[in-house]
Backbone as CSV, one residue per row, in Angstrom:
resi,resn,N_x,N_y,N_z,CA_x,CA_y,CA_z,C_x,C_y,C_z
1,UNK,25.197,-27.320,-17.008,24.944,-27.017,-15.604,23.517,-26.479,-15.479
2,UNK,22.734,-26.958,-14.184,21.577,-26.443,-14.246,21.463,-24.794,-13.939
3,UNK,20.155,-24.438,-14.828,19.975,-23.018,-14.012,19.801,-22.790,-12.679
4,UNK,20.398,-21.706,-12.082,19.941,-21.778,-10.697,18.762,-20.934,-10.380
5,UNK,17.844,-21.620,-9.231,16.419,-21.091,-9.289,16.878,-19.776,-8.301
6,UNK,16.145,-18.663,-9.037,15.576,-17.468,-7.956,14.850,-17.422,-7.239
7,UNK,14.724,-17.926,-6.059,13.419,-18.311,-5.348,12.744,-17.534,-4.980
8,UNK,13.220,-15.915,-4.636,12.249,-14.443,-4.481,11.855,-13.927,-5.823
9,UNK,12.812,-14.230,-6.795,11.966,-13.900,-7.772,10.851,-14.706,-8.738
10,UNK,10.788,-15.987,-7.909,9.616,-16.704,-8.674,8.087,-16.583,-7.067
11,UNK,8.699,-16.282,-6.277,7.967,-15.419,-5.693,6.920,-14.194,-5.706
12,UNK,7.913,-13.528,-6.600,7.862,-12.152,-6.724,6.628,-12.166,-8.105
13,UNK,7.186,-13.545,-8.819,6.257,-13.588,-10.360,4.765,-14.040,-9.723
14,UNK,5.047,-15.118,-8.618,3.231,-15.274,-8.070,2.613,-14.704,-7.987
15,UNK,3.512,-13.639,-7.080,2.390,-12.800,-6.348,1.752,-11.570,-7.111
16,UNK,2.556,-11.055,-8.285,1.953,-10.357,-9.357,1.072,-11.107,-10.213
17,UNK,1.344,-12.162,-10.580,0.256,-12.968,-11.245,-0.822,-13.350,-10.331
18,UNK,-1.238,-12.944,-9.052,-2.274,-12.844,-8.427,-3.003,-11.592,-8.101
19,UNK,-2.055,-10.266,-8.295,-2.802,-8.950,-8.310,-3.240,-8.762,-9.715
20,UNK,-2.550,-9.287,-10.347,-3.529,-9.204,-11.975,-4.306,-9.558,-12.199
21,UNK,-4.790,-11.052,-11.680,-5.764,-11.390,-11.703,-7.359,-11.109,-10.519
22,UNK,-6.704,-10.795,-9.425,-7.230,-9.366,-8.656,-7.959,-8.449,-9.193
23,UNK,-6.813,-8.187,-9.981,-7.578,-6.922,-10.674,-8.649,-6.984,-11.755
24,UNK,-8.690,-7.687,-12.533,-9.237,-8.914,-13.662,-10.830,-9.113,-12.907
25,UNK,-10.406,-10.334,-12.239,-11.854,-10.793,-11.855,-12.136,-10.488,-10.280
26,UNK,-11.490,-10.097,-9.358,-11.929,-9.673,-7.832,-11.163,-10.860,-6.849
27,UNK,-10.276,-9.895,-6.094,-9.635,-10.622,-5.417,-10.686,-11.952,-4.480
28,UNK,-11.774,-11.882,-4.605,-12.953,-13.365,-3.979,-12.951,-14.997,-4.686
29,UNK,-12.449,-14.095,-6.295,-12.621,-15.166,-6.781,-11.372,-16.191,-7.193
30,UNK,-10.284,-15.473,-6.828,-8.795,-15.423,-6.558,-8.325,-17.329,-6.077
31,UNK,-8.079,-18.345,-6.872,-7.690,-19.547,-6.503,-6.234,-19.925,-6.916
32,UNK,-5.482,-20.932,-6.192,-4.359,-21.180,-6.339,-4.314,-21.380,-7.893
33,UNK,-4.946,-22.550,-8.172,-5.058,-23.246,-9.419,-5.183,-22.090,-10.608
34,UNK,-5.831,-20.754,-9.817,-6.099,-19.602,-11.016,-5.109,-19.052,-11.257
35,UNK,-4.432,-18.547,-9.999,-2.895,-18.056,-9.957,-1.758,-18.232,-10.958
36,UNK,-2.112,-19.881,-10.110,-0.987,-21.110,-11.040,-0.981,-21.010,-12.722
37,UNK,-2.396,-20.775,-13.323,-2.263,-20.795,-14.880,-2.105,-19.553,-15.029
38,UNK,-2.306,-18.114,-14.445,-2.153,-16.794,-14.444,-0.450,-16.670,-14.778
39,UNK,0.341,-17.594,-14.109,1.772,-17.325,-13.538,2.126,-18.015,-14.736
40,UNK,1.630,-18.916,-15.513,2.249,-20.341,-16.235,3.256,-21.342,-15.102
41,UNK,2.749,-21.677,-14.444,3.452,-22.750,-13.194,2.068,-23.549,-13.073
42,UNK,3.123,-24.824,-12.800,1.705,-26.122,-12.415,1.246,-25.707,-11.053
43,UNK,0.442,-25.790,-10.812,-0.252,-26.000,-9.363,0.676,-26.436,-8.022
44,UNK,1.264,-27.600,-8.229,2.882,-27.898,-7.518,3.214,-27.217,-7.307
45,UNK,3.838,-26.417,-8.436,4.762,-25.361,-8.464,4.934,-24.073,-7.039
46,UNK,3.016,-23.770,-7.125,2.725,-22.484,-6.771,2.644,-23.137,-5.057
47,UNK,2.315,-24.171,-4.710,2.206,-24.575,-3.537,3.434,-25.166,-3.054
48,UNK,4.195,-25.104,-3.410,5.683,-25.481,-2.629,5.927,-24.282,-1.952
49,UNK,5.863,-22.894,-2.789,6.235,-21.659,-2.223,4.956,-21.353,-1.453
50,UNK,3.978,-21.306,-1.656,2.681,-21.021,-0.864,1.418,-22.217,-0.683
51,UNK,1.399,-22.726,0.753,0.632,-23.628,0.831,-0.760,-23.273,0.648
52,UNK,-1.403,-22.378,1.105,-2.196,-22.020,1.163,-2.988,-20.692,0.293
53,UNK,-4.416,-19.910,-0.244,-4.275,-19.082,-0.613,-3.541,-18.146,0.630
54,UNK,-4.306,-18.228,1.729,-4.062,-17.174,2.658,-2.905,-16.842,2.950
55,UNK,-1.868,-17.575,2.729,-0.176,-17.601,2.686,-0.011,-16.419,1.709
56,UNK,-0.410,-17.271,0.626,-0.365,-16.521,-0.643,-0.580,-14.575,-0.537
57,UNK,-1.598,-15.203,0.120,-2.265,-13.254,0.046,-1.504,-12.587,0.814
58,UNK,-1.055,-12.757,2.369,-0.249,-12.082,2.976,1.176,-11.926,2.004
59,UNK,1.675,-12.885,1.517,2.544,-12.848,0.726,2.715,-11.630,-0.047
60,UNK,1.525,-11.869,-0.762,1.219,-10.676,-1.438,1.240,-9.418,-1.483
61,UNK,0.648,-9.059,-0.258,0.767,-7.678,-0.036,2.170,-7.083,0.978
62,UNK,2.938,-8.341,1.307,4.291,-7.810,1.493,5.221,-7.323,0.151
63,UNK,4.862,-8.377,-0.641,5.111,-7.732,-1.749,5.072,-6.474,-2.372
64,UNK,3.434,-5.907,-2.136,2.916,-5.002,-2.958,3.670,-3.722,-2.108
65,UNK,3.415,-3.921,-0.580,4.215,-3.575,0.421,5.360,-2.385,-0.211
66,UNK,6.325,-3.591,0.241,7.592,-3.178,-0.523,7.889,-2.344,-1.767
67,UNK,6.891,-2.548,-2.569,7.064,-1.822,-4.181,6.629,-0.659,-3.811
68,UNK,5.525,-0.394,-3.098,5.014,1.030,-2.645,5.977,1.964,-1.895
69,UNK,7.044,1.390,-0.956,8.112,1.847,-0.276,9.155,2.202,-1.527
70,UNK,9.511,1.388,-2.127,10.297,1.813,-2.890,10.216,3.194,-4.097
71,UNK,9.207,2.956,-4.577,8.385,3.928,-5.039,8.146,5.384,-4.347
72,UNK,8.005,5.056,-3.625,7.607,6.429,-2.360,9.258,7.311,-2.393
73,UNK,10.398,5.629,-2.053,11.949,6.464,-1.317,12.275,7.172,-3.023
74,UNK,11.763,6.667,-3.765,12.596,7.011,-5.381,11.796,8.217,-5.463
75,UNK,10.440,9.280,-5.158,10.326,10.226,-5.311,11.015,11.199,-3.899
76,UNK,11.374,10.465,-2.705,11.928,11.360,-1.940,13.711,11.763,-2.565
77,UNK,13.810,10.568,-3.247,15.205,10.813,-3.723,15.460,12.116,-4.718
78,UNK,14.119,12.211,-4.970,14.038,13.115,-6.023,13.962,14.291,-5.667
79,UNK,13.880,14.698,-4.596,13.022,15.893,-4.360,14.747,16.669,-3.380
80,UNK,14.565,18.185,-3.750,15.767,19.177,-3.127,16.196,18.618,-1.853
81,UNK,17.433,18.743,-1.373,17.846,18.313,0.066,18.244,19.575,0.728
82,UNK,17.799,19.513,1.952,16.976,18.609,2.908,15.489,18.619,2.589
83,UNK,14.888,17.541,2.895,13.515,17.409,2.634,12.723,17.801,3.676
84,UNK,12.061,18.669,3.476,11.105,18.957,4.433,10.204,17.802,5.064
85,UNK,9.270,18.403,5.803,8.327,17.661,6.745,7.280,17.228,5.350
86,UNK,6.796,18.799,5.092,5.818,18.866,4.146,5.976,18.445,2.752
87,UNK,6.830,18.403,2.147,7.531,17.313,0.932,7.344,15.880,1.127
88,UNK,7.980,15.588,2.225,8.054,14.042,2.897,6.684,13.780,2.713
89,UNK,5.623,14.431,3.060,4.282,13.981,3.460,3.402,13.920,1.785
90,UNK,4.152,15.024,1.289,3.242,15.186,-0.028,3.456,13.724,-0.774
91,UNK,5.001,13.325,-0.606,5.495,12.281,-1.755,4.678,10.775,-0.936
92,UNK,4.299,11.101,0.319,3.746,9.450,0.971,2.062,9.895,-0.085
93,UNK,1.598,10.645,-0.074,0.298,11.070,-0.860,0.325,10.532,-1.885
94,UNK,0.923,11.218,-2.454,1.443,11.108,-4.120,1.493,9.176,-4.292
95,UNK,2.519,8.777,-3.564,2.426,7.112,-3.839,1.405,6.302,-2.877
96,UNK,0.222,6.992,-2.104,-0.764,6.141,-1.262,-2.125,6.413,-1.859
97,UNK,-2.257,7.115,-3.225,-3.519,7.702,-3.983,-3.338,6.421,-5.401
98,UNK,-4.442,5.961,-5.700,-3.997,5.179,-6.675,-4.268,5.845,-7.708
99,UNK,-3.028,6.235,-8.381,-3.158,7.584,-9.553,-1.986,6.610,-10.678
100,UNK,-1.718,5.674,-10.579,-1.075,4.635,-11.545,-1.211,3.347,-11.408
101,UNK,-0.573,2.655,-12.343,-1.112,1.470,-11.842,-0.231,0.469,-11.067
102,UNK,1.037,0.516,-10.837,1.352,-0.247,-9.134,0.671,0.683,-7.892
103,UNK,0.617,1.953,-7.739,-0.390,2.140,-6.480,-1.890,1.773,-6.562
104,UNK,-2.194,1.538,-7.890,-3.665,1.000,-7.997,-3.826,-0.498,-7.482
105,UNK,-2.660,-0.917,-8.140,-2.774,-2.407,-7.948,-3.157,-2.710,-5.892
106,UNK,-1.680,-2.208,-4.995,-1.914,-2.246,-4.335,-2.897,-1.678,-3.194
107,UNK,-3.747,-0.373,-4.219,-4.639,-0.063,-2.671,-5.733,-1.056,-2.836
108,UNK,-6.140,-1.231,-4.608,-7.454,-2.901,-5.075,-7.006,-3.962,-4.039
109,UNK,-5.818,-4.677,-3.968,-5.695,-5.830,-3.158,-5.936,-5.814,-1.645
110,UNK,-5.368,-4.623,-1.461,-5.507,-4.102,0.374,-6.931,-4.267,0.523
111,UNK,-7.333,-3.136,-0.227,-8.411,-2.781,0.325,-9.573,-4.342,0.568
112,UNK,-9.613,-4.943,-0.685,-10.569,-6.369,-0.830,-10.014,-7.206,0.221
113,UNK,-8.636,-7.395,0.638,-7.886,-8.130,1.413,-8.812,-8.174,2.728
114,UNK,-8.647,-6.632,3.288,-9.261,-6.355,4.399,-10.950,-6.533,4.435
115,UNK,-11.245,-6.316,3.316,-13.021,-6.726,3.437,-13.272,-8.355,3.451
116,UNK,-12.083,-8.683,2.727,-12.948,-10.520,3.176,-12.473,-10.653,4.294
117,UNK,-11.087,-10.366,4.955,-10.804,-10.539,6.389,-11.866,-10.568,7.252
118,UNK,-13.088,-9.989,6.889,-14.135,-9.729,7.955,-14.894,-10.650,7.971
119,UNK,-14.822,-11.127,7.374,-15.642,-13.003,7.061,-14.976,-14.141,6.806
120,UNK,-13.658,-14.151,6.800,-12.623,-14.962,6.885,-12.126,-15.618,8.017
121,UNK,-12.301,-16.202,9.188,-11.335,-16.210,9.984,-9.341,-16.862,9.330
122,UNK,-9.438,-17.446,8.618,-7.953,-17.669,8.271,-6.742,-16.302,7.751
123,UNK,-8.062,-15.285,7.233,-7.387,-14.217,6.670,-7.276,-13.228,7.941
124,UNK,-8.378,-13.204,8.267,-8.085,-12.620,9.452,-6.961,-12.194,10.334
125,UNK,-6.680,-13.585,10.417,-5.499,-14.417,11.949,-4.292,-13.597,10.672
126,UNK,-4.329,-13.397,10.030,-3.006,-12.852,9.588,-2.409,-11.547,9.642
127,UNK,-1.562,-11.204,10.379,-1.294,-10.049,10.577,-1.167,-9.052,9.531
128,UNK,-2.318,-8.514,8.530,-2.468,-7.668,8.126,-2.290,-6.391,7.983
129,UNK,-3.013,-5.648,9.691,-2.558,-4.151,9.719,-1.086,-3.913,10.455
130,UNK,-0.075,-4.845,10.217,1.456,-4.433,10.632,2.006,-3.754,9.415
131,UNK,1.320,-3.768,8.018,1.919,-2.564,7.394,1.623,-0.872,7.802
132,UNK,0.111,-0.963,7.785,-0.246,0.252,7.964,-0.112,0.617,9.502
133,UNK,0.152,-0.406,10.476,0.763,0.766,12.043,2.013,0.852,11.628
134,UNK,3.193,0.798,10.931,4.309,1.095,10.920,4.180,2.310,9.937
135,UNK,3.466,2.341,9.223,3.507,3.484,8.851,3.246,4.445,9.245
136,UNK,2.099,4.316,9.921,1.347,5.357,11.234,2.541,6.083,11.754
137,UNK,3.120,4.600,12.538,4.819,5.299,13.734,5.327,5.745,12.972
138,UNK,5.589,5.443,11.105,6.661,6.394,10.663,6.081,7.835,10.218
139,UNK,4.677,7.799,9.610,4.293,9.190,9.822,3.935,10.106,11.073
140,UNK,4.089,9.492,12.221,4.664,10.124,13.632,5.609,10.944,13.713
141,UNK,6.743,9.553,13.394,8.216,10.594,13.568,7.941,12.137,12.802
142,UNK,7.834,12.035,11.731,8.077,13.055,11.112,7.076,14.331,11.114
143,UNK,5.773,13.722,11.701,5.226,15.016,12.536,5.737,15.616,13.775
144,UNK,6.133,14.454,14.271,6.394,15.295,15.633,7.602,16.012,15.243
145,UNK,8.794,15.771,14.675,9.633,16.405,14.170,9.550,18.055,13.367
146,UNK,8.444,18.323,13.056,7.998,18.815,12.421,7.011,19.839,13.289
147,UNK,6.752,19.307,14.246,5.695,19.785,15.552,7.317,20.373,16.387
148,UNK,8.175,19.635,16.302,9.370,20.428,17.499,9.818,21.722,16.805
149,UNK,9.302,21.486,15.481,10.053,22.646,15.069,9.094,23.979,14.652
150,UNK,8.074,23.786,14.758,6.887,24.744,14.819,6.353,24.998,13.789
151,UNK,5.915,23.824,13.051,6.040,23.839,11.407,4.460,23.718,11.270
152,UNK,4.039,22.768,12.451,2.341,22.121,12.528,1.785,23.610,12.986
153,UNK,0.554,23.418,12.754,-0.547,24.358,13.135,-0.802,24.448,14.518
154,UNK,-1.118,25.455,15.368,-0.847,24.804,16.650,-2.047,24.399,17.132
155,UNK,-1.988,23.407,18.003,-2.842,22.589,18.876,-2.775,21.040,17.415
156,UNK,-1.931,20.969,16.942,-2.056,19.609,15.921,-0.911,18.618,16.938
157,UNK,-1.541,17.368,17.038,-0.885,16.265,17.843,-0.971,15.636,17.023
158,UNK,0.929,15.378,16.594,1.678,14.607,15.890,0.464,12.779,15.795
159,UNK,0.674,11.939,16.730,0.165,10.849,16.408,-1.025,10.781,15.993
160,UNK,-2.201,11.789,16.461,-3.516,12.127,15.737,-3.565,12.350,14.577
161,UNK,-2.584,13.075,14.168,-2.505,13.523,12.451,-2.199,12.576,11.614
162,UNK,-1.014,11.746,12.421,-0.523,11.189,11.151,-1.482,9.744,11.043
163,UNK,-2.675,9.716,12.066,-3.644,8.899,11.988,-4.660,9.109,10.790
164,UNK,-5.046,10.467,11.401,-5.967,11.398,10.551,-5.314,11.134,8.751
165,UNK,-4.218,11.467,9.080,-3.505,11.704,7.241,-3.734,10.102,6.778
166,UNK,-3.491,9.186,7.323,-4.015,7.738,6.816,-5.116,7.423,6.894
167,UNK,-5.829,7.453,7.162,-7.299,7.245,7.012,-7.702,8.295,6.290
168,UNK,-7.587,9.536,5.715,-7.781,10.166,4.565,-7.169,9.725,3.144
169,UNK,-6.000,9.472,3.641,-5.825,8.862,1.998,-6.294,7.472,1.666
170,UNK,-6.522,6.258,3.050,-7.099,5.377,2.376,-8.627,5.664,1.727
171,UNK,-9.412,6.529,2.484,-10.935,6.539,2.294,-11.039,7.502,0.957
172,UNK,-9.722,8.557,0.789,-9.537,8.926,-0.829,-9.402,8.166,-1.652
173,UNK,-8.510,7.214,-1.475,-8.012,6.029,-2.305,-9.058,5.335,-2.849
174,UNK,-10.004,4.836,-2.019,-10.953,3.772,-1.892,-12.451,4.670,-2.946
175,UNK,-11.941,5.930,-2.658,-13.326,6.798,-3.847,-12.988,6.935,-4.817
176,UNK,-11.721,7.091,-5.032,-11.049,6.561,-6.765,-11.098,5.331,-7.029
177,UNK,-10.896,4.302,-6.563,-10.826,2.931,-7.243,-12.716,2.581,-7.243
178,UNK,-13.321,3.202,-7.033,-14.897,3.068,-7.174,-15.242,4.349,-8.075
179,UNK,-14.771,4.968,-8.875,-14.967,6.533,-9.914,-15.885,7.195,-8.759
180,UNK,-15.954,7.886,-7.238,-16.736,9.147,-7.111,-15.590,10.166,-7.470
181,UNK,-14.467,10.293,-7.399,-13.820,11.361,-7.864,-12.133,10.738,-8.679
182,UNK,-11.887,11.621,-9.228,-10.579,11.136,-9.346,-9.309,11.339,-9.170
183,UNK,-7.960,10.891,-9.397,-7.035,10.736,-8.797,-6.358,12.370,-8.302
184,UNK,-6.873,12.957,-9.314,-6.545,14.535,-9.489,-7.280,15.302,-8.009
185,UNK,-8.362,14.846,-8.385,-9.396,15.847,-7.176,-9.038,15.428,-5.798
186,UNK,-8.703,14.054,-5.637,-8.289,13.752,-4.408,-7.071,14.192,-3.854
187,UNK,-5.802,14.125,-4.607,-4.347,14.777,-4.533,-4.946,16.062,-3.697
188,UNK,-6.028,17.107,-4.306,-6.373,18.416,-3.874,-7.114,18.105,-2.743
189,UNK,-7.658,17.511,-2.258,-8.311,17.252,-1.279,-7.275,17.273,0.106
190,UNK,-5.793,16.240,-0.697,-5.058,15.957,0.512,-4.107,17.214,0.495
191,UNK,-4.396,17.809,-0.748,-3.444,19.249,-0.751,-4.163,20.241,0.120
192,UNK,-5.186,20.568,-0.071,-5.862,21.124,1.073,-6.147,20.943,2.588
193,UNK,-5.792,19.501,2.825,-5.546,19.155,4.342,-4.082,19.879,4.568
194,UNK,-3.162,19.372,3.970,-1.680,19.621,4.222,-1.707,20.838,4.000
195,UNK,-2.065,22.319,3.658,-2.065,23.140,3.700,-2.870,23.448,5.171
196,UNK,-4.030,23.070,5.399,-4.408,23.667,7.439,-3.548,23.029,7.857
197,UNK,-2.777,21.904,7.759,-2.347,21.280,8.645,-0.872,22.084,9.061
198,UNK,-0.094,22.672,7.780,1.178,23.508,7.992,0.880,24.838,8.266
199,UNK,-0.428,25.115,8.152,-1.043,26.601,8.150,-0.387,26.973,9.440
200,UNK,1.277,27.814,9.199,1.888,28.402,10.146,2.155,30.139,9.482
């Protein structure tokens, strides 16, 4: 009897055999055909599931996506119940700093993703920042939650912050994967925000 194919998980093998090689030589120089021998799959292979690179790449970072979520819920799982505001926020830190290497992998791909987007129109047209506004709204909820309960500093507005808190950890992120500081000094950086920020 034949094997039966996993079709998310030969998915799942592309799209890592394209952040490796990401990581390797620069997501610019990134081709199906490179993928394809990266993955060990013919060229066929890789284009039945993805016609295109640009398929490919969004692909990708749903992928990378997902692993970062999971990652993130497995240290909230970890942590005393009930979880605070300020726990919740430390553990999105902790997995949005690239201080290993699946959060490395994915802030390298994001980040290059979004810089050729700017000279891309095909990459572009792809809805890209629907990971990071959902995260935004989900680091909302839990400020404002956190704001009802008098936990924020006062005069801190929940959707500003949890703007503010993402765009600090990407532009932290983005100074570690270039060595101005490292994964350590930045954690303190965002430890020192989250400290004014609960400063109750």
């Amino acid at each position: 009897m034949p094997k039966r194919v996993d079709h998310g998980e030969r998915r799942a093998h592309i799209a890592d055999a394209l952040v490796r090689l990401a990581a390797r030589e620069g997501l610019h120089t990134v081709t199906l055909r490179g993928v394809a021998a990266e993955a060990g799959m013919s060229l066929n292979l890789v284009q039945y599931y993805f016609a295109t690179k640009a398929e490919l790449l969004r692909a990708t970072l749903d992928h990378l996506e997902a692993g970062s979520h999971e990652r993130w819920a497995a240290r909230l799982r970890a942590l005393p119940r009930p979880v605070t505001a300020r726990a919740y926020l430390e553990a999105f830190c902790a997995e949005a700093l690239p201080g290993d290497g699946p959060s490395r992998a994915f802030q390298l791909v994001w980040t290059s993703y979004a810089v050729l987007a700017m000279t891309d129109p095909e990459l572009a047209a792809q809805p890209f920042v629907a990971g990071p506004d959902r995260l935004e709204a989900q680091l909302t909820e839990v400020l404002s939650e956190a704001h009802a309960a008098g936990e924020l500093t006062a005069g801190a507005e929940p959707a500003t912050e949890a703007a503010r808190l993402l765009a600090l950890t990407h532009g932290l992120g983005t100074s570690v994967l270039v060595g101005q500081r490292t994964a350590e000094r930045a954690a303190a950086v965002l430890g020192a925000h989250l400290d004014a920020l609960f400063a109750r």
